[in-house]
C-alpha positions as a printed NumPy array, in Angstrom:
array([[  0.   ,   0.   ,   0.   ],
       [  1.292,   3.522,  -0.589],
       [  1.553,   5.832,   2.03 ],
       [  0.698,   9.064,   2.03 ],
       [  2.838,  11.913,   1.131],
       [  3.95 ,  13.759,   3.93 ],
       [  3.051,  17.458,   2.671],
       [  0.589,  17.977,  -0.523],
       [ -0.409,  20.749,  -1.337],
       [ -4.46 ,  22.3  ,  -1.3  ],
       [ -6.472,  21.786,  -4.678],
       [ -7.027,  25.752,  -4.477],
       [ -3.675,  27.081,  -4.905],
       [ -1.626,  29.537,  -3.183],
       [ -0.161,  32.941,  -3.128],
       [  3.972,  33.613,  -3.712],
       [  4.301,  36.776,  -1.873],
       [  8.001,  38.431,  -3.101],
       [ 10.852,  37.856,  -1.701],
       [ 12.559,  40.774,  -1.084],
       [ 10.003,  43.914,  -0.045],
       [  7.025,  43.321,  -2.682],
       [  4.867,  45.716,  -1.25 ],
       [  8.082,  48.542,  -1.308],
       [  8.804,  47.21 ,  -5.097],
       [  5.16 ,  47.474,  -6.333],
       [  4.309,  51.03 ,  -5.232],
       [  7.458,  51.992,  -6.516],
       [  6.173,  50.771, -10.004],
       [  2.817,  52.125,  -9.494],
       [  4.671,  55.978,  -9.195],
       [  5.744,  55.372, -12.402],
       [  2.578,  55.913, -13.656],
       [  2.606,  59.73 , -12.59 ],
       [  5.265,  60.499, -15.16 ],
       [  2.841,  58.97 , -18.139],
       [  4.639,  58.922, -21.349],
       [  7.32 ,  61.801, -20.537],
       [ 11.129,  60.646, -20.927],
       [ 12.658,  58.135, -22.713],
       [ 11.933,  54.618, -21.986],
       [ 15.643,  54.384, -20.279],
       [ 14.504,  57.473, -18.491],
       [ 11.462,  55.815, -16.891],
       [ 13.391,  52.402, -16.538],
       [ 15.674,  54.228, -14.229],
       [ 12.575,  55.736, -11.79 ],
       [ 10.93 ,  52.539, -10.93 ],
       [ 12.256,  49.418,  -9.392],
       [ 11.658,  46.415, -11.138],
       [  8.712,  44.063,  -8.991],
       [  9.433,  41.181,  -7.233],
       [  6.755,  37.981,  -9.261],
       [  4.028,  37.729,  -6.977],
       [  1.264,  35.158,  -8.481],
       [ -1.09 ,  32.951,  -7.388],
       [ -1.718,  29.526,  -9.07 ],
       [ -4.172,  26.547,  -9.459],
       [ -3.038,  22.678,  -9.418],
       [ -4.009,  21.22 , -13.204],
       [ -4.579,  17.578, -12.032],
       [ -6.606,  16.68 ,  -8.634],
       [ -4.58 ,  15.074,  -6.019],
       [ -5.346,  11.205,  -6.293],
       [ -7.592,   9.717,  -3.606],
       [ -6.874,   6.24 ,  -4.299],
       [ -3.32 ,   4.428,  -3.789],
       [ -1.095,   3.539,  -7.562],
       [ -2.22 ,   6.469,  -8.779],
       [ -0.228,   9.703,  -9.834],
       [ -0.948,  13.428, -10.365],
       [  0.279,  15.372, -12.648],
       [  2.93 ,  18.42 , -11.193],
       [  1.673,  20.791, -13.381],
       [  1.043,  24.377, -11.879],
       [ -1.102,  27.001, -13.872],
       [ -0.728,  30.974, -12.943],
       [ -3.727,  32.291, -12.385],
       [ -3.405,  36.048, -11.366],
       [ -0.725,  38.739, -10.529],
       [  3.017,  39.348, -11.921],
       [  5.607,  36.906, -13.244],
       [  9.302,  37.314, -13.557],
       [  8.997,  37.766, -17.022],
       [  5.923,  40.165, -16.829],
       [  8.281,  42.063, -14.427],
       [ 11.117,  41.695, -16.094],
       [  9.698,  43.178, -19.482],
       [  8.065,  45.69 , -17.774],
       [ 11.332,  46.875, -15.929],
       [ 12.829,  47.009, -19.517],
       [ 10.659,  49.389, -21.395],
       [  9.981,  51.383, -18.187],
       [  6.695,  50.939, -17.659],
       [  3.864,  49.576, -15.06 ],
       [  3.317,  45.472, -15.15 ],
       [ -0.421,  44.798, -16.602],
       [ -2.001,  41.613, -15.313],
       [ -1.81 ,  38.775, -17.604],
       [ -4.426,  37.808, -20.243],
       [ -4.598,  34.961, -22.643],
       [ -4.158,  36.814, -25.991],
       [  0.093,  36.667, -25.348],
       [  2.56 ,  34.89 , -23.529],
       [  3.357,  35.855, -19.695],
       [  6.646,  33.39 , -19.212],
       [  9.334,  32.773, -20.511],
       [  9.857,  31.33 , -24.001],
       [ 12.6  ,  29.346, -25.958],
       [ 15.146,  31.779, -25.908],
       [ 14.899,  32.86 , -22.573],
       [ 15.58 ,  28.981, -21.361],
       [ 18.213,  28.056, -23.835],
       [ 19.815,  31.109, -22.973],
       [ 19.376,  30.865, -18.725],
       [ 20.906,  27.288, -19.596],
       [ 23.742,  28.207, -22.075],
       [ 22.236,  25.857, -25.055],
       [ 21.338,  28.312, -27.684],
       [ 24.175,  27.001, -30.173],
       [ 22.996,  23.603, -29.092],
       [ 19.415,  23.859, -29.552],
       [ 20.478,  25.48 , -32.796],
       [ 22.137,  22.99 , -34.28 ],
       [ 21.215,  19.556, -32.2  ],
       [ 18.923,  16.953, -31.767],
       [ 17.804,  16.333, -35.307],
       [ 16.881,  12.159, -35.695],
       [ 15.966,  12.504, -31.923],
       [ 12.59 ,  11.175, -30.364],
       [ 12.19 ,  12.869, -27.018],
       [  8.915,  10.998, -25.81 ],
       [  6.42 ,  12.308, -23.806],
       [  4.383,   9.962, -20.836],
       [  0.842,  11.53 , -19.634],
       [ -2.39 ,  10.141, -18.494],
       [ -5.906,  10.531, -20.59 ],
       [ -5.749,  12.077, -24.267],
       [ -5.519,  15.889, -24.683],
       [ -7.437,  15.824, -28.377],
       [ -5.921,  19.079, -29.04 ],
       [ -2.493,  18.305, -28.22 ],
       [ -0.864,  18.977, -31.9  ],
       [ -2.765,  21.947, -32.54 ],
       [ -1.706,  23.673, -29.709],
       [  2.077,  22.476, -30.117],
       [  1.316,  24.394, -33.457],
       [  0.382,  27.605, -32.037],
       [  3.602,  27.354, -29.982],
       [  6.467,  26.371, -32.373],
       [  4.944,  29.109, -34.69 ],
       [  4.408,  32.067, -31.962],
       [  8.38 ,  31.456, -31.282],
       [  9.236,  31.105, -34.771],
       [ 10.334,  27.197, -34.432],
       [ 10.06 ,  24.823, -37.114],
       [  6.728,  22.5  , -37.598],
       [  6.291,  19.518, -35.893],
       [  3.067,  17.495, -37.273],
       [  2.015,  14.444, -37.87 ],
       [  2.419,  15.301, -41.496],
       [  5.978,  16.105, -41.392],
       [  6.813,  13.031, -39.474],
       [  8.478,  15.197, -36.566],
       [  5.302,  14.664, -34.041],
       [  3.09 ,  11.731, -33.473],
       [  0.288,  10.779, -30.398],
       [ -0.172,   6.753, -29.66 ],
       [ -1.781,   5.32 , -26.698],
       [  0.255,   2.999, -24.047],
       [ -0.211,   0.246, -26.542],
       [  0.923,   2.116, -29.417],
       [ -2.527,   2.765, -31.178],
       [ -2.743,   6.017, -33.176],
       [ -6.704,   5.308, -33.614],
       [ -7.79 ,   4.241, -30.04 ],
       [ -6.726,   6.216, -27.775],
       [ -7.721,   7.127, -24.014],
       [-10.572,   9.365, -22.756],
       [-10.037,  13.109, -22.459],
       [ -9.221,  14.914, -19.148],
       [ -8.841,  18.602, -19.022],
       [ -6.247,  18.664, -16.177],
       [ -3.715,  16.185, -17.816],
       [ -4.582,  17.811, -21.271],
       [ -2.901,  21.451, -19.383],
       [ -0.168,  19.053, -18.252],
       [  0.521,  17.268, -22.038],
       [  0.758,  20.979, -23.302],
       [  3.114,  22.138, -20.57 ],
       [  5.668,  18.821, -21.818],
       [  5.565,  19.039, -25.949],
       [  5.8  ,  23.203, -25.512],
       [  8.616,  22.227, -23.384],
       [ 10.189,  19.452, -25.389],
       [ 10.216,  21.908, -28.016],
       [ 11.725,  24.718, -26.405],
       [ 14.771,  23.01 , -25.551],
       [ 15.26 ,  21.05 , -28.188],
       [ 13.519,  22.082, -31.561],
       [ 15.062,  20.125, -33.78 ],
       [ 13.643,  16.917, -32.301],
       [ 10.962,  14.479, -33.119],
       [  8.527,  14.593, -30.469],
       [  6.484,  10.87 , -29.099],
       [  3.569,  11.842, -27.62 ],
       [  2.344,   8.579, -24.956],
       [ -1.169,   8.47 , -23.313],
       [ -1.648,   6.188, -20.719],
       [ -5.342,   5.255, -20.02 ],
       [ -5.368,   5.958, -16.482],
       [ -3.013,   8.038, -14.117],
       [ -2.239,   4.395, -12.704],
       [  1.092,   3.32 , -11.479],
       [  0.976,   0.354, -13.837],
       [ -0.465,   2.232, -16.753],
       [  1.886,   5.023, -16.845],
       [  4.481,   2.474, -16.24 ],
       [  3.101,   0.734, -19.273],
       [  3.405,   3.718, -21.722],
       [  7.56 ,   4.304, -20.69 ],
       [  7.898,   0.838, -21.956],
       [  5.822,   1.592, -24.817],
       [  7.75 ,   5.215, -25.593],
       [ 10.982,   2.978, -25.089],
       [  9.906,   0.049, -27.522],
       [  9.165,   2.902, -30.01 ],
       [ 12.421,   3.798, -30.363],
       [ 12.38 ,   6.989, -27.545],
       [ 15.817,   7.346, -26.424],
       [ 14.861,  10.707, -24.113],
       [ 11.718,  10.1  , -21.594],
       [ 10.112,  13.03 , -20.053],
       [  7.724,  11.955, -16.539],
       [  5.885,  15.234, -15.25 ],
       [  4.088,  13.11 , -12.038],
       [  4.252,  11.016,  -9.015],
       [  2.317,   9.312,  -6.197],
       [  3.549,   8.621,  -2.545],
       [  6.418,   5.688,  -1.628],
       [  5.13 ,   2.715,  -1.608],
       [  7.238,  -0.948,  -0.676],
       [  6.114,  -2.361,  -4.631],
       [  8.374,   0.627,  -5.891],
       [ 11.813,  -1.827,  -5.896],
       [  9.527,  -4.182,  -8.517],
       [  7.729,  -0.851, -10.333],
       [ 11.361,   0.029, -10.996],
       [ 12.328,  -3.28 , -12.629],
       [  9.307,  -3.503, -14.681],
       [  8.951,   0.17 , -16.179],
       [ 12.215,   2.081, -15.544],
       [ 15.172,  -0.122, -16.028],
       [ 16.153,   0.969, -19.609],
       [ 19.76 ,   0.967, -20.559],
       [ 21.106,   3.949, -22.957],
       [ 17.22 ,   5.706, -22.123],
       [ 17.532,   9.138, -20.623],
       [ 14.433,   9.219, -18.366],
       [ 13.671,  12.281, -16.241],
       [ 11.219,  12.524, -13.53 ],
       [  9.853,  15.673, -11.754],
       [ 10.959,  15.273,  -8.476],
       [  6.974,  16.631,  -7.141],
       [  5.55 ,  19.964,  -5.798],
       [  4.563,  19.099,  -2.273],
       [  8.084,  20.949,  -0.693],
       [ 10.233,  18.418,   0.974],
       [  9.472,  14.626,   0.901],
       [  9.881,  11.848,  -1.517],
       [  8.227,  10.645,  -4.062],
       [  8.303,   8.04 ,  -6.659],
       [  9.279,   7.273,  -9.524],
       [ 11.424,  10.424,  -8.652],
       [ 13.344,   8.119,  -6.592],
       [ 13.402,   5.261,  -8.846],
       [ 17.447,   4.116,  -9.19 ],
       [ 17.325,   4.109, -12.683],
       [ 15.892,   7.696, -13.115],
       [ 16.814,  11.556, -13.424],
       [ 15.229,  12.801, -10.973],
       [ 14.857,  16.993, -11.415],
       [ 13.731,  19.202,  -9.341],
       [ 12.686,  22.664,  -9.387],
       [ 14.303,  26.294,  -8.865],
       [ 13.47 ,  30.152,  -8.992],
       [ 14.671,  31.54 , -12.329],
       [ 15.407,  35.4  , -12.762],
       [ 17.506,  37.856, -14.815],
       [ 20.398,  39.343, -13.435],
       [ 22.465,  41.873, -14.926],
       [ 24.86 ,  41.613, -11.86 ],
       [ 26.301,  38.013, -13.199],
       [ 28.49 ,  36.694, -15.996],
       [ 25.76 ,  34.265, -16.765],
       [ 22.844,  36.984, -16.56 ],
       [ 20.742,  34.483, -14.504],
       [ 20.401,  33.5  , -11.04 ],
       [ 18.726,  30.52 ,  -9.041],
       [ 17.335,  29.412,  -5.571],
       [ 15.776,  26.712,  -4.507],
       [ 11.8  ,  27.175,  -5.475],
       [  9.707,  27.378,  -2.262],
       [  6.514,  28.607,  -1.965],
       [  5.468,  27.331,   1.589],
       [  6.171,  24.227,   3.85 ],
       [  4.237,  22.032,   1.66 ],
       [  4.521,  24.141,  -1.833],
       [  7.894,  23.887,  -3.536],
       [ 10.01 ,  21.494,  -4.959],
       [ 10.533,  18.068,  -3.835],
       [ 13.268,  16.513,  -2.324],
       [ 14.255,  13.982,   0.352],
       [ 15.641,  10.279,   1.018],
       [ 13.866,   7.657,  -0.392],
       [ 12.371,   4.891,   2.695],
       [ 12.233,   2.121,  -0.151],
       [ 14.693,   2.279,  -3.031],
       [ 18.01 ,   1.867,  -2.965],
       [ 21.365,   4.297,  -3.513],
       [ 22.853,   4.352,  -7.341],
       [ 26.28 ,   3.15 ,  -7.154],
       [ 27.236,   6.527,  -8.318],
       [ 25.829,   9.198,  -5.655],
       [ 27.542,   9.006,  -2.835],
       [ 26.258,  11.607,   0.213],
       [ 25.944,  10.085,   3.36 ],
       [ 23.387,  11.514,   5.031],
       [ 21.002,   9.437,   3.295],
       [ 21.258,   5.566,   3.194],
       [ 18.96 ,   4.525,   0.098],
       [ 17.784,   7.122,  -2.84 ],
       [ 18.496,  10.569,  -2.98 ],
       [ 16.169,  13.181,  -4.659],
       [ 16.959,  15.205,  -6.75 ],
       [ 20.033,  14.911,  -9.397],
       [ 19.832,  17.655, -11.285],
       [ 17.286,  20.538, -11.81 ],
       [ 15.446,  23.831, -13.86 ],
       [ 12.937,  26.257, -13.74 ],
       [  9.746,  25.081, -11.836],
       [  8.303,  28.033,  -9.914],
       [  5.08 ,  29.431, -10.99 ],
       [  6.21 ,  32.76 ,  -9.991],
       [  9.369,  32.349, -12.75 ],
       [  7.051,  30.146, -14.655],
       [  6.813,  29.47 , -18.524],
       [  4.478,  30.252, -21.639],
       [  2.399,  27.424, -22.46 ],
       [ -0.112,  27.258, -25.285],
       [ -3.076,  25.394, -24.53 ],
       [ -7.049,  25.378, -25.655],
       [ -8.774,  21.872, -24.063],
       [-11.348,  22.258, -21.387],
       [ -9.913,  26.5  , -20.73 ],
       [-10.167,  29.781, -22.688],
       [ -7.344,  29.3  , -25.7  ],
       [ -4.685,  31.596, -25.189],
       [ -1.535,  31.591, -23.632],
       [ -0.416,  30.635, -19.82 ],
       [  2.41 ,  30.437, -17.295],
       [  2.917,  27.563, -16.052],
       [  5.237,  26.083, -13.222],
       [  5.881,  22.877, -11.373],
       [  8.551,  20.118, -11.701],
       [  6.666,  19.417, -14.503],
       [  8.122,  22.356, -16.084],
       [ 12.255,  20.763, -14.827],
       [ 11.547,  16.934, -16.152],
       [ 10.777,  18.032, -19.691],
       [ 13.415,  20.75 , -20.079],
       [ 15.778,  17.979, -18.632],
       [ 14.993,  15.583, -21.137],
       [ 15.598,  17.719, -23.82 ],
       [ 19.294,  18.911, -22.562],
       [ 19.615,  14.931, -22.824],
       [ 18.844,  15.181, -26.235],
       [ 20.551,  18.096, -27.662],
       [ 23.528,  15.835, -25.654],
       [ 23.072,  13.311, -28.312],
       [ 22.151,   9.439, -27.758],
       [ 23.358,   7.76 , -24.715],
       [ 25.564,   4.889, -24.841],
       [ 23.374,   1.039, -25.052],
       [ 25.026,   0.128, -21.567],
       [ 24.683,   3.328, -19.993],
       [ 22.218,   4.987, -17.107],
       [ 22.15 ,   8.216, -18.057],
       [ 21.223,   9.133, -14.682],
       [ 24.74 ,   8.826, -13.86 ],
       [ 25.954,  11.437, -16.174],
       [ 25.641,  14.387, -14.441],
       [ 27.556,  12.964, -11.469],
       [ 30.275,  12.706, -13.615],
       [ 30.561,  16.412, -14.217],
       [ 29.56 ,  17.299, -10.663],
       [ 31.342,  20.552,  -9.175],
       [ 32.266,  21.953, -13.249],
       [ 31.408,  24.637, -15.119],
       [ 28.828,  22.308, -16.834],
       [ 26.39 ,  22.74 , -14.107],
       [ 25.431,  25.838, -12.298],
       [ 25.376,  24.919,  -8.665],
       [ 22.113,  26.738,  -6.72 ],
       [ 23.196,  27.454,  -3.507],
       [ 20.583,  29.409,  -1.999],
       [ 17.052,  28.128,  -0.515],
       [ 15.379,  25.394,   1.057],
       [ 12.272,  23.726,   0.738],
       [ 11.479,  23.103,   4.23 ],
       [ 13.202,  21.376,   7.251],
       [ 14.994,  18.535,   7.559],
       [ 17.192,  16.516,   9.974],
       [ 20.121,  16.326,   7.799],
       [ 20.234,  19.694,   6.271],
       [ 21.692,  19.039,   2.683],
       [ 18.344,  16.871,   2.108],
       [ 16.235,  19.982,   2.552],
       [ 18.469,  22.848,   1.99 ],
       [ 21.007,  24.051,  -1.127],
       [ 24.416,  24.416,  -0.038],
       [ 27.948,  24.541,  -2.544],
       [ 28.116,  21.366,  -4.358],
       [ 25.299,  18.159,  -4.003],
       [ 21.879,  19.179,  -2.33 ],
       [ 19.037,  17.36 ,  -2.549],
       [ 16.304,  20.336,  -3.494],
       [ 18.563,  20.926,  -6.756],
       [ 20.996,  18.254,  -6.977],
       [ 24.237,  19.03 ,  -8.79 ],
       [ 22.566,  22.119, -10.37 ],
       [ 21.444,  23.328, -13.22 ],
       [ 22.624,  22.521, -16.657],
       [ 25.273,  24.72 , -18.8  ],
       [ 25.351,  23.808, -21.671],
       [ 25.097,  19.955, -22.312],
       [ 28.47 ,  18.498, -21.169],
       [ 26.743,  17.267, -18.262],
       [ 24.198,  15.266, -20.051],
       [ 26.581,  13.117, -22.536],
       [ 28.076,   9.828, -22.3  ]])
């Protein structure tokens, strides 16, 4: 039986207030409005401070009330001011609007391959590869949306037609495929838009599981993998559970397979298959601009509250990798590695099934497991022997990662488990990536 998860967050969402003086930062904005359109944009830019994100957000996918079955991790903005909002606004000088559905509040392909140093990579990589894509339930407007995406940001098409996308249930049917659900249909969209932002130049496997069941799900990562998927992108989890050791064996173990799982949303605990052996498991940060650094990005550990942030923790079931070695923790370690998850830094997603079409922000670990999976990609394909989980461990402490250092997502008895500190952690692993040295072997 699984247990349940220490700290999950409410169906209704929380607020992320800002972290440093919101209130000070946002009437400071608001006086900008006094000088109207007088000055030059540089003028204005210099009068107001730029506003701390401050957003409030709605789960996509209910929390499961039975045991074996998953949620998505996928986190839709519903009001205030991203990063980017703030961040755009702060350029031109001018007062953050709210956000509306007609154009994108978070941040797109270039902003990511850039935070991540893989813009010469994403330019020029990945072309033959299949990233593929596990969800539960069909999102019937999945390819569309894609569409609206890769042309917004000016990538190239990726249809059915073209050969670069296609949709198959966990048996591999094209024709019959699962029922529709709204919530994993937001999550689906969150994946492909960010499959596609990482790596453009791949082929894209989308896999629908018919249920949000351990064994289904499980099914389709088999499925993706007998397809030819050499990159596997997981955006859920469920609580522990003493069957995980056998789940592992049965859906996970895949030599020279990249699979990356979001390492869950509930602040620290574990989760599985986060803490499967044979995974990636990624968890989340805070992602903003800053002039102040070489790279022009910074990170900390994403934390909303106790119980809203990214996951992390020791795993009470499966057992240690031969190749991480902290000590604090006996069995599994979450995470490995990490990227952008919090709502408040969140990304642009395209999506139109069971919502208003338009444009969202979206955050969550299900935002870091699909960006993961396509650094993996633009890496090129693993060798057949390999766990590509171990990869990053071999570049740990180099320039090929950007250690977070800053943050926690809770408390903890051993404090690296809960809290980032130089080198391993378990909220953000070894870091983030730069470039994709970290990814290859």
């Amino acid at each position: 039986m699984r247990t349940t998860h220490p700290q999950r967050p409410s169906a209704s969402g929380s607020r992320r207030l800002g972290r440093i003086g919101a209130a000070a930062l946002g009437t400071a904005a608001l006086v900008l409005a006094a000088f109207g359109s007088a000055g030059s944009a540089d003028a204005q830019a210099s009068r107001v401070a730029k506003v701390t994100p401050h957003v409030s957000w709605t789960r996509a996918c209910a929390t499961p009330t039975k045991t074996d079955v998953a949620a998505c991790n996928a986190k839709r903005v519903t009001s205030g001011v991203t990063e980017y909002m703030s961040e755009k606004a702060y350029a031109k000088g001018v007062t953050p609007k709210a956000a509306d559905a007609s154009t994108p509040s978070g941040f797109g392909p270039t902003d990511l391959q850039a935070a991540y140093g893989l813009t010469s990579a994403a330019a020029s990589n990945g072309s033959g590869e299949t990233i593929a894509i596990v969800d539960a339930y069909n999102d019937p407007n999945a390819e569309a949306d894609l569409a609206t995406y890769r042309s917004y940001y000016g990538l190239s098409a990726c249809t059915t037609a073209n050969g670069c996308f296609k949709k198959v249930s966990q048996t591999g049917s094209t024709t019959s495929l699962p029922s529709s659900n709204t919530g994993w249909a937001e999550e689906i969209s969150l994946d492909l838009d960010m499959a596609s932002a990482i790596c453009p130049n791949c082929n894209i496997l989308l896999v629908e599981a018919k249920s949000a069941t351990i064994a289904n799900l499980g099914t389709a990562v088999n499925e993706a993998v007998t397809l030819g998927a050499k990159y596997v992108s997981n955006s859920y989890g469920a609580s522990e559970s003493s069957s995980d050791t056998t789940y592992d064996t049965s859906y996970f173990k895949h030599t020279g397979v990249a699979i990356t799982v979001s390492a869950g949303d509930s602040g620290y605990g574990a989760e599985w298959p986060a803490a499967s052996q044979y995974v990636t498991s990624v968890g989340g940060t805070a992602l903003t601009k800053a002039t102040s650094t070489t790279r022009g990005w910074t990170e900390t550990v994403w934390k909303t509250s106790s119980t809203e942030g990214t996951g992390s923790g020791c795993s009470a079931y499966d057992p240690k990798p031969s190749w991480q070695t902290d000590t604090g923790c006996s069995k599994r370690t979450i995470s490995d590695v990490s990227a952008v998850a919090d709502p408040a830094t969140g990304v642009a997603v395209y999506d139109s099934y069971g919502i208003t079409a338009g444009w969202y922000t979206f955050g969550g670990t299900s935002a870091s497991s699909p960006i993961i999976a396509g650094v993996y990609a633009l890496a090129g394909t693993p060798s057949t022997s390999s766990y590509p989980a171990k990869f990053p461990y071999t570049a740990a402490g180099t320039s090929a990662l950007n250690d977070v250092t800053s943050g926690n997502n809770g408390t903890c008895t051993t404090s690296y488990l809960c809290t980032a500190t130089s080198g391993y952690d378990g909220p953000t692993g070894w870091g983030t990536p730069e470039g994709v040295a970290a990814f290859t072997g």
